[in-house]
C-alpha positions as CSV (number, residue, x, y, z in Angstrom):
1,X,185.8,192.7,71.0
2,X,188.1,194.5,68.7
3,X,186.0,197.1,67.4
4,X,186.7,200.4,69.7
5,X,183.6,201.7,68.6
6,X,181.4,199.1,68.9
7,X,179.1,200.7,71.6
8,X,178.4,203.7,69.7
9,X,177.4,201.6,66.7
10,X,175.3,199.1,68.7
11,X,173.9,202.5,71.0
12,X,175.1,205.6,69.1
13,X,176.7,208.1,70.7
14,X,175.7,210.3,73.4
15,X,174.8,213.4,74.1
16,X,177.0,215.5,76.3
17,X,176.5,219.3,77.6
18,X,178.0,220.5,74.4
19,X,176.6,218.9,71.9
20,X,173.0,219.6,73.7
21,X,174.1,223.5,73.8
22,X,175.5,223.2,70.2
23,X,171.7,222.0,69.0
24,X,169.9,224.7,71.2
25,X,172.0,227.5,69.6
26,X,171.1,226.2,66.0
27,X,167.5,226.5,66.6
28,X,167.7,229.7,67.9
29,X,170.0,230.9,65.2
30,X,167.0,229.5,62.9
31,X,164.2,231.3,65.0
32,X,166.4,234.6,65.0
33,X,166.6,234.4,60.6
34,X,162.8,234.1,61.0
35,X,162.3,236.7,63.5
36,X,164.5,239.3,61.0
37,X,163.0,238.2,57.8
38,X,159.2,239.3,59.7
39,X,160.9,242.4,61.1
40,X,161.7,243.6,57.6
41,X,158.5,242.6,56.1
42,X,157.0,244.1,58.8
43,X,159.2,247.5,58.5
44,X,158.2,247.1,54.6
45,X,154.4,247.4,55.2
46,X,154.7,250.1,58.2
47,X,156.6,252.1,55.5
48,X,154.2,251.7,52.9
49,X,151.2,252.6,55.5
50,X,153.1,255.8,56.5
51,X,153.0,257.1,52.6
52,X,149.6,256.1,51.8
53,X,148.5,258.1,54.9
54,X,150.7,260.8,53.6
55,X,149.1,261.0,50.1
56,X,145.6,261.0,51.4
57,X,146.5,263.7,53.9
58,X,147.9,265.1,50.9
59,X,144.6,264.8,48.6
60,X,142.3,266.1,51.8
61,X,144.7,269.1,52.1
62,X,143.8,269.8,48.2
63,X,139.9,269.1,48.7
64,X,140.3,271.0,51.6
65,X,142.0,274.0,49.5
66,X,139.2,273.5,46.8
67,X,136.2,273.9,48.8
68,X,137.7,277.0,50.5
69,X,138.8,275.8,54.1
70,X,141.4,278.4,55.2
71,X,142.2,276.1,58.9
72,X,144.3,273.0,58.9
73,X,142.9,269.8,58.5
């Protein structure tokens, strides 16, 4: 046989240590870019929650001012 690589084309080529640790960092590369992109969306909709309960605190401090209630509510 002539061909050096002739096992790896009849077999492929194996898999050592780093090419095993190479592959496992690459998904968890992947599942940390997921993991971010729901941490912002999540951020997103925890900020938008925060300044609706603002404004209706807001509009019950007004009705609240309207109807004549002097305590805090």
């Amino acid at each position: 046989m002539s061909d050096k690589n002739w096992f790896q084309k009849k077999w492929g080529t194996p898999k050592v240590p780093i090419d095993i640790l190479l592959d496992r960092v690459e998904q968890l590369e992947d599942r940390l870019m997921k993991l971010e992109e729901e941490n912002i969306e999540t951020s997103n909709v925890l900020y938008e929650l925060m300044e609706n309960i603002r404004a209706v605190d807001n509009r019950i401090d007004i009705i609240a001012e309207h109807c004549g209630v002097n305590q805090d509510v």
